[in-house]
N, C-alpha and C positions, 0 to 999 in steps of 0.2 A: 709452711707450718702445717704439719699435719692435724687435723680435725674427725672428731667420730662424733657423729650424734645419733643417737639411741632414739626413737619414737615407738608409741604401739603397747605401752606399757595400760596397766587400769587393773580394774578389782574386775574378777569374775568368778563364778562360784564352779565348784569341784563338776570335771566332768567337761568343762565348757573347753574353747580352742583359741587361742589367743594366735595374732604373728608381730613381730617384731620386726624393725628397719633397723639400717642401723648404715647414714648417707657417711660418704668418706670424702675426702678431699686433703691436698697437699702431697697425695702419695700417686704410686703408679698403680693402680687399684688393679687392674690385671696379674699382676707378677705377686700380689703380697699375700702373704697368708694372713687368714683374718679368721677369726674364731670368738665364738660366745662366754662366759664366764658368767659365774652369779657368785652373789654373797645371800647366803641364807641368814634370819636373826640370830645374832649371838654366835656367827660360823666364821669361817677363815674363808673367804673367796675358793672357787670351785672351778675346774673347765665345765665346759658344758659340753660345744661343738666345737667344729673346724671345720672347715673350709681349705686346706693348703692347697698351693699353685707346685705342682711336678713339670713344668713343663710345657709349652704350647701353649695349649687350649683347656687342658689337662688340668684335674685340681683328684685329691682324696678328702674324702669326707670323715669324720671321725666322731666318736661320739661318746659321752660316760654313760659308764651301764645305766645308770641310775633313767635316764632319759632316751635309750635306744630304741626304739619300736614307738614313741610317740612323739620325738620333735626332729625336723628334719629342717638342716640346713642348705641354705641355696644363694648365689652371690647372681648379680645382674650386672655384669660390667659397662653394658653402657650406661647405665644410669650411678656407675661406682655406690652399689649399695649390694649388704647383705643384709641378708633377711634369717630368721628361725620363727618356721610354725610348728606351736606347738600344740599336743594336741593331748584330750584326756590329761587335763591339768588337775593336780592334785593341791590340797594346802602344802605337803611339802614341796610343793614345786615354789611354794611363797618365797619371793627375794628381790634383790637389785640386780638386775640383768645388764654387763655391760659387756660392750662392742672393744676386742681389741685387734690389733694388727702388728707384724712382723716382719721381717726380710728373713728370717733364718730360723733358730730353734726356739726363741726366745720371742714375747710379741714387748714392743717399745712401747705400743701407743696403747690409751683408753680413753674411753669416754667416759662420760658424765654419768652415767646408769639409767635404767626405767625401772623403775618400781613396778613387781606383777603381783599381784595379792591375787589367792585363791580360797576363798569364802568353801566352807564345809556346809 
């Protein structure tokens, strides 16, 4: 059974750098691609990051404009967690952050979310 839990979440105000976890388990954490998403208040869930596995050792990283220059994704395989710090956090950045993962173009699994509020 696959499992994501999201940690790392909290209020902090505009400016500030928040990181997120986000521990995995039931899958083959090396091989999966695993990527961020949010739902903004009152929005349709969003990508955020990625993480995908090319091969080996190998992964591409991916990003929406919206977030490229200030959150930067990064996965720890021994420990099967991915992580996003972000950083210069805006109120729009305010949302439920969650953790999902895939074997192909499509991700199967999510987690539960973290809530990030970003105070102005």
């Amino acid at each position: 059974q696959v499992q994501l839990v999201e940690s790392g979440g909290g209020l902090v105000q505009a400016g500030d750098s928040l990181e997120l976890s986000c521990a995995a388990s039931g899958l083959t954490f090396r091989t999966t691609n695993l990527a961020w998403f949010r739902q903004r208040p009152g929005e349709e869930r969003e990508f955020v990051a990625a993480s995908r596995w090319r091969g080996g050792l190998a992964y591409n990283v991916e990003y929406a404009d919206s977030v490229r220059g200030r959150f930067s994704v990064s996965r720890y395989n021994a420990k099967n967690t991915l992580y996003v710090e972000m950083n210069s956090l805006q109120p729009e950045d305010t949302a439920v952050y969650y953790c999902v993962a895939g074997s192909g173009a499509e991700y199967d699994f999510w987690g539960q979310g973290t809530q990030v509020t970003v105070s102005s």
